[in-house]
mmJSON file of the N, C-alpha and C atoms, coordinates in Angstrom:
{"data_MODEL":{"atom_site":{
"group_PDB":["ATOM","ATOM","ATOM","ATOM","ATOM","ATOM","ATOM","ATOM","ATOM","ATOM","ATOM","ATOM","ATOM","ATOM","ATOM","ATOM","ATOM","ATOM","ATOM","ATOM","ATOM","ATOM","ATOM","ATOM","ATOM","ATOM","ATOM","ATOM","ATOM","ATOM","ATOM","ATOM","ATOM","ATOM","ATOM","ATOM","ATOM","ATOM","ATOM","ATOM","ATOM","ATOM","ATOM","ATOM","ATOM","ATOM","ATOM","ATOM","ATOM","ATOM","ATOM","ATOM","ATOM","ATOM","ATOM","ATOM","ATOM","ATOM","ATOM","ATOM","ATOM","ATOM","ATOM","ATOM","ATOM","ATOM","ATOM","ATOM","ATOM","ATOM","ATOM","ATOM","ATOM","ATOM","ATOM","ATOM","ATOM","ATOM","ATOM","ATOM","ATOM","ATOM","ATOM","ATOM","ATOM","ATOM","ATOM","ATOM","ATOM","ATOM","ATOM","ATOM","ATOM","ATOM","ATOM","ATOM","ATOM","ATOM","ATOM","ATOM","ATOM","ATOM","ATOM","ATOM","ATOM","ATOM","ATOM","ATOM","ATOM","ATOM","ATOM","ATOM","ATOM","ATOM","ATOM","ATOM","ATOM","ATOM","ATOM","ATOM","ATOM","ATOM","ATOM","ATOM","ATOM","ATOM","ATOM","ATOM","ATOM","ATOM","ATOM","ATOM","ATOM","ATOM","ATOM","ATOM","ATOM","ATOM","ATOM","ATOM","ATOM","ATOM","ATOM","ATOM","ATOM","ATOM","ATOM","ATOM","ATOM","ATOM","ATOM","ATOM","ATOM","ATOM","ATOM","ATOM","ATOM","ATOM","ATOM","ATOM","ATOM","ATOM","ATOM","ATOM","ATOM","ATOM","ATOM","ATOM","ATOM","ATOM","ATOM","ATOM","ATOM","ATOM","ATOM","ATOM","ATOM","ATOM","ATOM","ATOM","ATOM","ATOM","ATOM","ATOM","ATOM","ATOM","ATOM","ATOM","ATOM","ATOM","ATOM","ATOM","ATOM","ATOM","ATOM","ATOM","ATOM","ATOM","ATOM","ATOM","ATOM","ATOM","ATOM","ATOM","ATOM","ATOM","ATOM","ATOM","ATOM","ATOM","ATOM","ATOM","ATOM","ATOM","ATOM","ATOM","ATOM","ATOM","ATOM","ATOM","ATOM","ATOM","ATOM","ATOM","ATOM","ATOM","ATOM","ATOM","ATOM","ATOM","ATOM","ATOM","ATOM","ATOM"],
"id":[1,2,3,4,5,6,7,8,9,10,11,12,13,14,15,16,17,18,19,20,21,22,23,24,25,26,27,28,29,30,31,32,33,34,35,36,37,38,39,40,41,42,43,44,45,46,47,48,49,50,51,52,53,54,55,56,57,58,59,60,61,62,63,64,65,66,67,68,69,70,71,72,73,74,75,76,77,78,79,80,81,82,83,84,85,86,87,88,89,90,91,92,93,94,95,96,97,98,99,100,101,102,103,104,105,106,107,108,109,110,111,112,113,114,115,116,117,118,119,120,121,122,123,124,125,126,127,128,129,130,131,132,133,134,135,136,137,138,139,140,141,142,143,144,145,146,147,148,149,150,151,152,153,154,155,156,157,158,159,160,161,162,163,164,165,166,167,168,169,170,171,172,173,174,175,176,177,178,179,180,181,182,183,184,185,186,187,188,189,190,191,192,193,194,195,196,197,198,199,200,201,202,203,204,205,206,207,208,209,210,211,212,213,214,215,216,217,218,219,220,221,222,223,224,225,226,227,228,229,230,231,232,233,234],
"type_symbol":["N","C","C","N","C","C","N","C","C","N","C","C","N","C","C","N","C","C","N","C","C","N","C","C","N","C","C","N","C","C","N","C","C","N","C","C","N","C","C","N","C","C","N","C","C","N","C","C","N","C","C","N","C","C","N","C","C","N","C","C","N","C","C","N","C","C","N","C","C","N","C","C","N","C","C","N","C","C","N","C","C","N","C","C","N","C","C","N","C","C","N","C","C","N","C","C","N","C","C","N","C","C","N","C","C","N","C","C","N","C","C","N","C","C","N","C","C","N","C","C","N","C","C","N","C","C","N","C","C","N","C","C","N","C","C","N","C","C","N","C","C","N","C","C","N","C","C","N","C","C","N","C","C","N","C","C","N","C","C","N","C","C","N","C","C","N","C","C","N","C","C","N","C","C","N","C","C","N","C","C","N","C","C","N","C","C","N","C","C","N","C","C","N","C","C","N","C","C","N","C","C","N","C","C","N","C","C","N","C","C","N","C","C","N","C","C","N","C","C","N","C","C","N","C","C","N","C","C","N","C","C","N","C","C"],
"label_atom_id":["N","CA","C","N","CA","C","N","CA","C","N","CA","C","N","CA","C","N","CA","C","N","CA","C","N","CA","C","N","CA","C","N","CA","C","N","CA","C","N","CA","C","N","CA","C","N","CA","C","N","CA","C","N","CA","C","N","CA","C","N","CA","C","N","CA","C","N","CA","C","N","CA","C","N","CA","C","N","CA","C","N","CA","C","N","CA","C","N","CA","C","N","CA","C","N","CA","C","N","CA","C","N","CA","C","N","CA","C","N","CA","C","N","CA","C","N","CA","C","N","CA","C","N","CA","C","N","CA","C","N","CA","C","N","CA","C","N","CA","C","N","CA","C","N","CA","C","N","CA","C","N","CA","C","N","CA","C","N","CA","C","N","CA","C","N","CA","C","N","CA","C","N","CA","C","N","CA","C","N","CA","C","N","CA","C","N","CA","C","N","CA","C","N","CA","C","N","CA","C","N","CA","C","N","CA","C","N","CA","C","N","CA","C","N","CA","C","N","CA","C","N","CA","C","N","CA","C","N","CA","C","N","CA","C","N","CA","C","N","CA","C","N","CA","C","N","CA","C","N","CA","C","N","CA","C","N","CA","C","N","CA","C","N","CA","C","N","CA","C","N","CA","C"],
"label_alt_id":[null,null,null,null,null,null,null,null,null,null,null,null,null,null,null,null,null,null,null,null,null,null,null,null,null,null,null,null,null,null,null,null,null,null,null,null,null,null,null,null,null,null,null,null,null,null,null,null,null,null,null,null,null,null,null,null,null,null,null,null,null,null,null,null,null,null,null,null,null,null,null,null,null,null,null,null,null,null,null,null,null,null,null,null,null,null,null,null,null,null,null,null,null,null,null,null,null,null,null,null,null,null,null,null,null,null,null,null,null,null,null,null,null,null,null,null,null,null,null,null,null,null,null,null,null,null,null,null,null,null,null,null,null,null,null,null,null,null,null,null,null,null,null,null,null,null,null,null,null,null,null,null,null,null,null,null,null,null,null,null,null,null,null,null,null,null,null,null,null,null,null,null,null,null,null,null,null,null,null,null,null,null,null,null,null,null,null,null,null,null,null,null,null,null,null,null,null,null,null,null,null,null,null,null,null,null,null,null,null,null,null,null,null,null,null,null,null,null,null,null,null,null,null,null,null,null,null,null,null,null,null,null,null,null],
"label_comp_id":["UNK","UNK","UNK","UNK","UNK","UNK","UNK","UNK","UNK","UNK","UNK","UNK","UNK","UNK","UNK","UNK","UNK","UNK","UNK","UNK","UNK","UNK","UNK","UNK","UNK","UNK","UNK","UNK","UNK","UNK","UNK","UNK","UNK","UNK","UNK","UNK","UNK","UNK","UNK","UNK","UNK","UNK","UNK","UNK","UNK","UNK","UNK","UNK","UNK","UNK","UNK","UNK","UNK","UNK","UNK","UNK","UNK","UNK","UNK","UNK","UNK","UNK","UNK","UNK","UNK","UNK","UNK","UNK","UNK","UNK","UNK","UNK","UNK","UNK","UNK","UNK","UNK","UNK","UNK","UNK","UNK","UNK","UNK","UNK","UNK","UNK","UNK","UNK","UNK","UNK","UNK","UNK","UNK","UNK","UNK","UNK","UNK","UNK","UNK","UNK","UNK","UNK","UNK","UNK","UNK","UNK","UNK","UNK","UNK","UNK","UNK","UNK","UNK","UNK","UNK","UNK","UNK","UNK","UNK","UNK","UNK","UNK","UNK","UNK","UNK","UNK","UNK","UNK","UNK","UNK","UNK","UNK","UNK","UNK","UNK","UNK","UNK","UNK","UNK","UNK","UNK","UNK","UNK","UNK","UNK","UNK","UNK","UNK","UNK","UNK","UNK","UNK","UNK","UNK","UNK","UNK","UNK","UNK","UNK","UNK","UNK","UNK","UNK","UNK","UNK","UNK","UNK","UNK","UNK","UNK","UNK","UNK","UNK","UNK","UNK","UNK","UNK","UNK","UNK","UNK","UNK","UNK","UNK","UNK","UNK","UNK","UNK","UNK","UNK","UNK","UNK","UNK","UNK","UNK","UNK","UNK","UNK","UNK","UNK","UNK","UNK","UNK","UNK","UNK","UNK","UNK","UNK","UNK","UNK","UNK","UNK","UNK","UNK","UNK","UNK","UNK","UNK","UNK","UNK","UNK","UNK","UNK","UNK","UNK","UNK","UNK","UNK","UNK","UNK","UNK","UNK","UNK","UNK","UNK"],
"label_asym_id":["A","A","A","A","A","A","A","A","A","A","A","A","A","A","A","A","A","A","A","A","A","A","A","A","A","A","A","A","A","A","A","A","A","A","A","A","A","A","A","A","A","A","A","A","A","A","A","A","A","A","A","A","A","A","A","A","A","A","A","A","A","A","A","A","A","A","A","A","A","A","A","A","A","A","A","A","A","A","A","A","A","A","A","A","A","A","A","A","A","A","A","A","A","A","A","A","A","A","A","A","A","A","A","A","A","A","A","A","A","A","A","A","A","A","A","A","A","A","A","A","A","A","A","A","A","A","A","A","A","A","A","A","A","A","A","A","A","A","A","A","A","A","A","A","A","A","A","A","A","A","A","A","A","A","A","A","A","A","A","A","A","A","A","A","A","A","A","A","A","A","A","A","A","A","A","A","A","A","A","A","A","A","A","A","A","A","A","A","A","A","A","A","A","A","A","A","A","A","A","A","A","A","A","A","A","A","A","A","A","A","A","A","A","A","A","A","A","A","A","A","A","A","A","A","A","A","A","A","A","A","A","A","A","A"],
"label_entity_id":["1","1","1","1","1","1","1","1","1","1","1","1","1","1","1","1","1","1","1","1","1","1","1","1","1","1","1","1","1","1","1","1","1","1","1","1","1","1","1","1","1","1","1","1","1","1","1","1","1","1","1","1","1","1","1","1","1","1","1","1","1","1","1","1","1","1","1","1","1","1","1","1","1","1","1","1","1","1","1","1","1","1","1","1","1","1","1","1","1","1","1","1","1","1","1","1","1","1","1","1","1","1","1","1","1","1","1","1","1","1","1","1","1","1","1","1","1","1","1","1","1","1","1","1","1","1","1","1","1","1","1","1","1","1","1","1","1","1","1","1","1","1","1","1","1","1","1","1","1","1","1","1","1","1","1","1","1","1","1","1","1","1","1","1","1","1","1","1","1","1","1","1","1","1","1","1","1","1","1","1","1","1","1","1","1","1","1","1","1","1","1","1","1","1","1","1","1","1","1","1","1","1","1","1","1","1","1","1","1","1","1","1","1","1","1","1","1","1","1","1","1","1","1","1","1","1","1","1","1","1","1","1","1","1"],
"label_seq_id":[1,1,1,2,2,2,3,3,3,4,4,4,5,5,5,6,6,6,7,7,7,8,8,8,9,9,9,10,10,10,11,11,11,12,12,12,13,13,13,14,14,14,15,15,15,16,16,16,17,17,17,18,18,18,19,19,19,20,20,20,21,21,21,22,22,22,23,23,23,24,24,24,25,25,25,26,26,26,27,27,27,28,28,28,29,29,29,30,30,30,31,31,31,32,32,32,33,33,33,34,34,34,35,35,35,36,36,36,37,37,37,38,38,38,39,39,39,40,40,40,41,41,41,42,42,42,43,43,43,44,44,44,45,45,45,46,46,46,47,47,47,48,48,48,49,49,49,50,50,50,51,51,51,52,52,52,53,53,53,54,54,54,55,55,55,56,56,56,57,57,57,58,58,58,59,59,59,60,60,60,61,61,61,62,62,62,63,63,63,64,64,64,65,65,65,66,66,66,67,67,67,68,68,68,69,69,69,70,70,70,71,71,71,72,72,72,73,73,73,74,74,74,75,75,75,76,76,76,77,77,77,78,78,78],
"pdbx_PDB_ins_code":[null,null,null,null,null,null,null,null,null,null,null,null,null,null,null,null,null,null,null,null,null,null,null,null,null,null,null,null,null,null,null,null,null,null,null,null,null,null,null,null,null,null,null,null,null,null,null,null,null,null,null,null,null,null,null,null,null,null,null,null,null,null,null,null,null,null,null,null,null,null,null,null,null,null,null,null,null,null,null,null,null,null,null,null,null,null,null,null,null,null,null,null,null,null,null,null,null,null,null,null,null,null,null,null,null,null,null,null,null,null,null,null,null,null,null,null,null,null,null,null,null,null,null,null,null,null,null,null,null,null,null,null,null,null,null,null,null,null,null,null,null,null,null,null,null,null,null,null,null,null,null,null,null,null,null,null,null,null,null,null,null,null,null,null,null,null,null,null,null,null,null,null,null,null,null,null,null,null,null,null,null,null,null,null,null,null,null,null,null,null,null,null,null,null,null,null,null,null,null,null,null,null,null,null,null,null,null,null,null,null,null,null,null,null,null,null,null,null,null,null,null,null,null,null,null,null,null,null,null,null,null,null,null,null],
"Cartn_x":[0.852,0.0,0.892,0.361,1.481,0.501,1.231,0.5,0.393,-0.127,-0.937,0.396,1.653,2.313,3.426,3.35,4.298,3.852,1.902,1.398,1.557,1.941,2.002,3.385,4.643,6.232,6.281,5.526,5.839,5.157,4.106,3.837,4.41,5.316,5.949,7.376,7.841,9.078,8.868,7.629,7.571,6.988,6.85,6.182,5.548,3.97,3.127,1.68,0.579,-0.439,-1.727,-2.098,-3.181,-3.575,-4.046,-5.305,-4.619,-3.435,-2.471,-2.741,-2.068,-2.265,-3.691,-4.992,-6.106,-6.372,-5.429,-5.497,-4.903,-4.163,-3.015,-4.262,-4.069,-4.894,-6.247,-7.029,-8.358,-9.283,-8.323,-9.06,-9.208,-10.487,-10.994,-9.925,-9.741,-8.838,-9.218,-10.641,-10.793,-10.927,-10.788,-9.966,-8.982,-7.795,-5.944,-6.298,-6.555,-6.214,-6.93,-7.935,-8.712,-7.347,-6.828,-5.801,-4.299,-3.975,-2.85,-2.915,-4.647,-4.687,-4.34,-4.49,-4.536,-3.441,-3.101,-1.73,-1.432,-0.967,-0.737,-1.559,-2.741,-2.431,-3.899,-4.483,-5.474,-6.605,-7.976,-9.205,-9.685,-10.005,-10.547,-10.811,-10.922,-11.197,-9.861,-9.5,-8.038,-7.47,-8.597,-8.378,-8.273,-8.767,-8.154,-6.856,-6.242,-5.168,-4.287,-4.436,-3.797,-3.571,-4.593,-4.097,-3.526,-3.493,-2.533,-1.086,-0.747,0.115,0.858,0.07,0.911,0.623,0.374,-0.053,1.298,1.955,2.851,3.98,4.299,5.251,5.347,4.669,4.686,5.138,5.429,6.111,7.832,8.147,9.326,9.306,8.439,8.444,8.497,9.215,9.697,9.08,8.142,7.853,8.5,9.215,9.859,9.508,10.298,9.787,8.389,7.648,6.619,5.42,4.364,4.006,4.26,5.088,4.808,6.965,7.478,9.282,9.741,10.36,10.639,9.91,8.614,8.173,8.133,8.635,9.234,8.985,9.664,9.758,11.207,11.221,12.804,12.211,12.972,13.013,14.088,13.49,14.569,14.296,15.818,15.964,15.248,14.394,13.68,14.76],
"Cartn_y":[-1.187,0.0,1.243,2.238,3.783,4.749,5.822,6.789,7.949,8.913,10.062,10.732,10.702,11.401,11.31,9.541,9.002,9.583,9.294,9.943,11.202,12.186,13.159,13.748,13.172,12.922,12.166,11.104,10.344,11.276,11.76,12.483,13.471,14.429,15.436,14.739,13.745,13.335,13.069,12.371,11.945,13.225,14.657,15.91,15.675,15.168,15.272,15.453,16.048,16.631,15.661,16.272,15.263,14.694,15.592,15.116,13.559,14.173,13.093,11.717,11.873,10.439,9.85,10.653,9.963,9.304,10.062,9.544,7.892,8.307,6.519,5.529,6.055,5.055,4.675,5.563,5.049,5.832,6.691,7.451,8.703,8.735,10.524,11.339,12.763,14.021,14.354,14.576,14.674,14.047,12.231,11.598,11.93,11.929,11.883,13.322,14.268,15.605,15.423,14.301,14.282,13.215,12.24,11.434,12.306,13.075,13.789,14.969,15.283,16.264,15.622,14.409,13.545,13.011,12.35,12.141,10.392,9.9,8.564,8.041,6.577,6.015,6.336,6.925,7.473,6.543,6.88,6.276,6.36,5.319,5.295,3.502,3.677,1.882,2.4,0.846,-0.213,0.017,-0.707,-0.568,0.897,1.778,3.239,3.183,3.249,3.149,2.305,1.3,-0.004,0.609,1.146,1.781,3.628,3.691,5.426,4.223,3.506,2.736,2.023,1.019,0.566,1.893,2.695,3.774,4.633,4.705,5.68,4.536,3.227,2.253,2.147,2.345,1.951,3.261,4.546,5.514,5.497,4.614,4.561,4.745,4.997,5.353,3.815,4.064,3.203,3.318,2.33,3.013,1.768,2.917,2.067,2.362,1.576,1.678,1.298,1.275,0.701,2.252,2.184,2.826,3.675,2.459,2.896,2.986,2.58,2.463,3.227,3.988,4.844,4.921,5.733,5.473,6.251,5.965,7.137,6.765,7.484,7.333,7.182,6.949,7.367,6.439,7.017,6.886,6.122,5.144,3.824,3.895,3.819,3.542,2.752,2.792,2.209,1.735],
"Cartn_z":[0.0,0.0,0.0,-0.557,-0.69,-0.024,0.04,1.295,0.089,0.766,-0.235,-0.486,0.533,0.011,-0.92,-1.172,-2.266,-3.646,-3.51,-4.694,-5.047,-4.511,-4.761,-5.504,-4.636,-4.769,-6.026,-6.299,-7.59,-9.038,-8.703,-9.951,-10.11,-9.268,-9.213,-10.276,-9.675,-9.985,-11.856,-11.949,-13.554,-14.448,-13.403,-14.099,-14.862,-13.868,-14.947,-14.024,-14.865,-14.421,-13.675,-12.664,-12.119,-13.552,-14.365,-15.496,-16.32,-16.272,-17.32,-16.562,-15.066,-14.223,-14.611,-14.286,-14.342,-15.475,-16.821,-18.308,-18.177,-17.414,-17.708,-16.711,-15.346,-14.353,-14.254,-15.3,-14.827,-13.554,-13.187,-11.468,-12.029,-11.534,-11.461,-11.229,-11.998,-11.869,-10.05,-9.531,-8.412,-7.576,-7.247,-6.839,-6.479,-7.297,-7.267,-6.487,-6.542,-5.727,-4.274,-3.998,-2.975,-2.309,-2.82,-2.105,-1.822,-2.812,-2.669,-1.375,-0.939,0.317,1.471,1.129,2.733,3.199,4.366,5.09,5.462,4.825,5.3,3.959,4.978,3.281,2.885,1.651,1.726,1.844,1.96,2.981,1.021,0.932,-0.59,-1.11,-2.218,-2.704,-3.224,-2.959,-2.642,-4.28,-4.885,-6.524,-7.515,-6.496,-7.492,-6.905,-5.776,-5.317,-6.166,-6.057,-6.997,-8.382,-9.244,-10.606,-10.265,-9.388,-9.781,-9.406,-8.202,-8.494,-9.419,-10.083,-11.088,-12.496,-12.362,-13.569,-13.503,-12.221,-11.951,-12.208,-11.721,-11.816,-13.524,-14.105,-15.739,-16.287,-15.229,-15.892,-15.454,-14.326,-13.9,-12.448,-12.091,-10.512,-10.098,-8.372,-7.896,-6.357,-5.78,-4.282,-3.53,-2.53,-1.224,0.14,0.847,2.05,2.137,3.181,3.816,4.755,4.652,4.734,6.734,7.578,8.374,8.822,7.87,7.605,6.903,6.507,5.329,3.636,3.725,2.528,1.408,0.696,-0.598,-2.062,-2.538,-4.193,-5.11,-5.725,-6.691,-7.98,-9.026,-10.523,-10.834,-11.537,-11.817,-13.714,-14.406,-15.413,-16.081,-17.492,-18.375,-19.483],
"occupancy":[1.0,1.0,1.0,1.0,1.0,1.0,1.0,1.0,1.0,1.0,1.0,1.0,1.0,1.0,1.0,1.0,1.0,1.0,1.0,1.0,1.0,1.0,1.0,1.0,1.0,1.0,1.0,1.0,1.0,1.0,1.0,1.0,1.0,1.0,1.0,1.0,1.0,1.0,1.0,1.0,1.0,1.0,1.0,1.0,1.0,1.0,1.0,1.0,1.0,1.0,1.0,1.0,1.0,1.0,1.0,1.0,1.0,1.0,1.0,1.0,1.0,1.0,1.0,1.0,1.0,1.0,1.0,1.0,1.0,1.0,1.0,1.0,1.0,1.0,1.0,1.0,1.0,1.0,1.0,1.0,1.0,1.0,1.0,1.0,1.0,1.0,1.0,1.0,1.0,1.0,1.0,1.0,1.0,1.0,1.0,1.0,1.0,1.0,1.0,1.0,1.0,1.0,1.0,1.0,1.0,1.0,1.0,1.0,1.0,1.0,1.0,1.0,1.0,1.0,1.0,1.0,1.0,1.0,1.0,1.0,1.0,1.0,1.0,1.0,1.0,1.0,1.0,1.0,1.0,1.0,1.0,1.0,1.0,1.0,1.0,1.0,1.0,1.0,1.0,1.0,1.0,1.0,1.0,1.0,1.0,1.0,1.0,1.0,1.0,1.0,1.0,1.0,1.0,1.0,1.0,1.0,1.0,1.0,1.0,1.0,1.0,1.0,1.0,1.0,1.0,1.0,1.0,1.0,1.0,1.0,1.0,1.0,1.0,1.0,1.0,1.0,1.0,1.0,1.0,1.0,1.0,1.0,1.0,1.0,1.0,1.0,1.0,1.0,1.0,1.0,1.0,1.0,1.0,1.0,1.0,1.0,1.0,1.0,1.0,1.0,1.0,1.0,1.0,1.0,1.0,1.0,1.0,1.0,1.0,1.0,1.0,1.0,1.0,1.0,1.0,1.0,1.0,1.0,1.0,1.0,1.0,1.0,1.0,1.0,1.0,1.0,1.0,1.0,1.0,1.0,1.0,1.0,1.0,1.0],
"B_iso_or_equiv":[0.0,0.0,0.0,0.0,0.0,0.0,0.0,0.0,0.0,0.0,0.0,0.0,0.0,0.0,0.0,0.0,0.0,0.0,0.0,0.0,0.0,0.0,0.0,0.0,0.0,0.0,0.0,0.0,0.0,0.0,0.0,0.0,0.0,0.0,0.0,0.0,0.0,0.0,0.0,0.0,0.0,0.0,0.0,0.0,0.0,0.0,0.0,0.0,0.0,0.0,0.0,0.0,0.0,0.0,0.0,0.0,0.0,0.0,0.0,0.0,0.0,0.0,0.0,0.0,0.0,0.0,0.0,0.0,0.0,0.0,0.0,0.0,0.0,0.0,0.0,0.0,0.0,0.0,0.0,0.0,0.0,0.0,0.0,0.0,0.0,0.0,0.0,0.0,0.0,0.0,0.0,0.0,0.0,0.0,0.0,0.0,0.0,0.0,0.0,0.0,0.0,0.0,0.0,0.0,0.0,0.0,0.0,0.0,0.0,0.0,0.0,0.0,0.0,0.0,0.0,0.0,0.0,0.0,0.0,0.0,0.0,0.0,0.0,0.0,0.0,0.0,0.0,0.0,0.0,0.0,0.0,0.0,0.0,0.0,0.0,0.0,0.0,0.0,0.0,0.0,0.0,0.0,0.0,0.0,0.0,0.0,0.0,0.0,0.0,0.0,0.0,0.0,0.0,0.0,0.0,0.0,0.0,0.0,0.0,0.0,0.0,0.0,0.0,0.0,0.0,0.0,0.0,0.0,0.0,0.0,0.0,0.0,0.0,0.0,0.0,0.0,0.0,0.0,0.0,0.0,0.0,0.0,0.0,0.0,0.0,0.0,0.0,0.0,0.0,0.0,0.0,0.0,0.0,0.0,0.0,0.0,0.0,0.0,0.0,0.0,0.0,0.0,0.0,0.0,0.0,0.0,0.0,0.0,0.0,0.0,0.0,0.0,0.0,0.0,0.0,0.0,0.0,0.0,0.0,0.0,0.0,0.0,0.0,0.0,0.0,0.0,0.0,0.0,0.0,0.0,0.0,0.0,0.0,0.0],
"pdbx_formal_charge":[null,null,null,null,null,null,null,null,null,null,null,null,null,null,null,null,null,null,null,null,null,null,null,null,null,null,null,null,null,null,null,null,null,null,null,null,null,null,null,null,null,null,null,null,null,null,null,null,null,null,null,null,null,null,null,null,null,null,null,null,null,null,null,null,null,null,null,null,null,null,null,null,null,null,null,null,null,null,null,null,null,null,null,null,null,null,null,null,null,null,null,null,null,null,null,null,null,null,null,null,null,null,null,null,null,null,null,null,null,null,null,null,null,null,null,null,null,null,null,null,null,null,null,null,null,null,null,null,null,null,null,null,null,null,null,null,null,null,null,null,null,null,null,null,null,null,null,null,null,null,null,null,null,null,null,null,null,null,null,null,null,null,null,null,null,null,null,null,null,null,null,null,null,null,null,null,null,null,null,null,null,null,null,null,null,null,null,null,null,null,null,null,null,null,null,null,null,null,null,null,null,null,null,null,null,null,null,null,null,null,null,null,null,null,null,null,null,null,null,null,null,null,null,null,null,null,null,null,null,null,null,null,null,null],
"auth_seq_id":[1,1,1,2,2,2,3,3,3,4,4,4,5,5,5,6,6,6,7,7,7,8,8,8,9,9,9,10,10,10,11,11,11,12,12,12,13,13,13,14,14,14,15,15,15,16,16,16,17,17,17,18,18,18,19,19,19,20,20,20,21,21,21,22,22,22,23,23,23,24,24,24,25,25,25,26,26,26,27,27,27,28,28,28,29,29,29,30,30,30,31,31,31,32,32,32,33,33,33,34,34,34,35,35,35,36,36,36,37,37,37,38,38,38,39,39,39,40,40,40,41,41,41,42,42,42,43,43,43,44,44,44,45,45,45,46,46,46,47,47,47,48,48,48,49,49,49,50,50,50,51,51,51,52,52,52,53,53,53,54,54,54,55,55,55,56,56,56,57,57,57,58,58,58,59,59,59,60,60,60,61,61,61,62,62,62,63,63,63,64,64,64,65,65,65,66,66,66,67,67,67,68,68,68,69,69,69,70,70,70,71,71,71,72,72,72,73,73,73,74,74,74,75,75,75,76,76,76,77,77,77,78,78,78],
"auth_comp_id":["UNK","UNK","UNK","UNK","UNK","UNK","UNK","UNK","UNK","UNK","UNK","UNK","UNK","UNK","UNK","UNK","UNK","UNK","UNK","UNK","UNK","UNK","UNK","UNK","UNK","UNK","UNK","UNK","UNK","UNK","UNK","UNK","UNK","UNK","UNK","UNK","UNK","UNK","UNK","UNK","UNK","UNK","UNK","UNK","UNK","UNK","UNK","UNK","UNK","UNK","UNK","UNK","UNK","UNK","UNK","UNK","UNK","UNK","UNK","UNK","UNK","UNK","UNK","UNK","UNK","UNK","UNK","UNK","UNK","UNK","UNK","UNK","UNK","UNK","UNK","UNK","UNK","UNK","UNK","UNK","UNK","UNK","UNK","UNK","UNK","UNK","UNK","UNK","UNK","UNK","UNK","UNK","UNK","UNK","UNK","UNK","UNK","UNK","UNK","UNK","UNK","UNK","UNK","UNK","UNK","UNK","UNK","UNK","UNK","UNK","UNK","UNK","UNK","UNK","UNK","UNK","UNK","UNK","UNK","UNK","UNK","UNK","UNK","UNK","UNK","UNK","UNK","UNK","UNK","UNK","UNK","UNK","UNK","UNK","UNK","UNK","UNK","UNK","UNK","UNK","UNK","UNK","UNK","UNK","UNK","UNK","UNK","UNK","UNK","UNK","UNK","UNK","UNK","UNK","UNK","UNK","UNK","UNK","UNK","UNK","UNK","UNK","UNK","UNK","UNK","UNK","UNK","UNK","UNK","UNK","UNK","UNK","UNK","UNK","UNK","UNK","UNK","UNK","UNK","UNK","UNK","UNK","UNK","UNK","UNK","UNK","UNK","UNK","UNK","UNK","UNK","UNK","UNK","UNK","UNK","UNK","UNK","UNK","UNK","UNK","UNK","UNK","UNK","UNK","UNK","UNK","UNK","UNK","UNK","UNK","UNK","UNK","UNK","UNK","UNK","UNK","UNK","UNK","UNK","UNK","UNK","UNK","UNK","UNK","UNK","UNK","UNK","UNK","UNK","UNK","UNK","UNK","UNK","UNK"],
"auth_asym_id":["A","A","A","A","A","A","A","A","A","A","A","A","A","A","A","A","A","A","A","A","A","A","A","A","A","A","A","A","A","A","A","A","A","A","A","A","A","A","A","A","A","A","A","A","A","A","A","A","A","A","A","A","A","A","A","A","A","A","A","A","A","A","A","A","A","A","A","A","A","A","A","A","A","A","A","A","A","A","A","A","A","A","A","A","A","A","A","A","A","A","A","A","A","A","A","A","A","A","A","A","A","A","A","A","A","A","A","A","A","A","A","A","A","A","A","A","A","A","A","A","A","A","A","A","A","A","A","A","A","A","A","A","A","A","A","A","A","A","A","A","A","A","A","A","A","A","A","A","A","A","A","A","A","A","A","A","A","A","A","A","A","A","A","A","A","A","A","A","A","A","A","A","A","A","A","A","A","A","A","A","A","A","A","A","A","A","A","A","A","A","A","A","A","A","A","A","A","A","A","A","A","A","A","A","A","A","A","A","A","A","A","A","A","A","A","A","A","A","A","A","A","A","A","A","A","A","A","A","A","A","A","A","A","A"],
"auth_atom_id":["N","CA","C","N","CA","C","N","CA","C","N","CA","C","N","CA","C","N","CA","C","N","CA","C","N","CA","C","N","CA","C","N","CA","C","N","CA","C","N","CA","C","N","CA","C","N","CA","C","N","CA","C","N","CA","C","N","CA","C","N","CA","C","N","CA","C","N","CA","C","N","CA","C","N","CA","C","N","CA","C","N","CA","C","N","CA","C","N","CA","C","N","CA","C","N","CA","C","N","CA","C","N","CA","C","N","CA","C","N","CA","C","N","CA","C","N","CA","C","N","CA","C","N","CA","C","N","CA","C","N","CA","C","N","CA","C","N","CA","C","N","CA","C","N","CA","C","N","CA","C","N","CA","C","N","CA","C","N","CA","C","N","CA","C","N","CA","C","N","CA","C","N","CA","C","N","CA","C","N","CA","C","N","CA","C","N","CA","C","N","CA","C","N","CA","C","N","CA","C","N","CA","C","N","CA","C","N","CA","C","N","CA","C","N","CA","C","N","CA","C","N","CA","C","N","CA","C","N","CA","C","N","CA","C","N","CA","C","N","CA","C","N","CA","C","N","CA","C","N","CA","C","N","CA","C","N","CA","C","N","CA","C","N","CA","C","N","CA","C","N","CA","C"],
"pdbx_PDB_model_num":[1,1,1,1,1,1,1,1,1,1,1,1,1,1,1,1,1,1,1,1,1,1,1,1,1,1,1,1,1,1,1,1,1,1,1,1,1,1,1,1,1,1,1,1,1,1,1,1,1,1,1,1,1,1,1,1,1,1,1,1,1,1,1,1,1,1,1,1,1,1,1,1,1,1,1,1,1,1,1,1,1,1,1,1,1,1,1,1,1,1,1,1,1,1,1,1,1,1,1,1,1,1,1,1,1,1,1,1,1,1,1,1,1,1,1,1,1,1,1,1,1,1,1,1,1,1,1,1,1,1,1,1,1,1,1,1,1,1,1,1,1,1,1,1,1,1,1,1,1,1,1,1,1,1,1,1,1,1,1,1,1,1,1,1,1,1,1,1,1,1,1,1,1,1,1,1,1,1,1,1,1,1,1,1,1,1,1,1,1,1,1,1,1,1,1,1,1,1,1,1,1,1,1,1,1,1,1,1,1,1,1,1,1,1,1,1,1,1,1,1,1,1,1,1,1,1,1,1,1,1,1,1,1,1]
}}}
C-alpha cells in the first residue's frame, strides 16, 4: 500500500499533471487531488489506489519503504 504522500512525490518526480495520471490510471482528476490532500495512506477503494500505483510504476516510478518504515519514491531507469 502507498500513502498520499508518495502519490504526490511520484507524480511530481515523472512531471506530470493530475489530469495526465487519471489519463493513464483510470481514477478521477478529483480523486488523485482528494488522495494527494490527505496524510498517510489514503481512505478510498483499494483498486483506485492499486491503478494510480501501477499507472505511476509503468512511468518509472519506484515506491519504497513501507508505509509505516521509510516510505518514498525514486526513478529507476527504463
Amino acid at each position: 500500500m502507498i500513502i498520499s504522500e508518495q502519490i504526490r512525490a511520484a507524480r511530481q518526480l515523472v512531471k506530470i499533471t493530475a489530469e495526465i495520471l487519471a489519463e493513464k490510471s483510470g481514477v478521477g482528476v478529483a480523486t488523485i487531488r482528494r488522495y494527494e490532500l490527505m496524510s498517510g495512506i489514503p481512505s478510498g477503494n483499494a483498486r483506485s489506489i492499486d491503478a494510480l500505483q501501477k499507472a505511476l510504476e509503468s512511468l518509472g516510478v519506484e515506491f519504497i519503504g513501507t508505509p509505516e518504515d521509510g516510505p518514498g519514491v525514486r526513478l529507476v531507469k527504463k
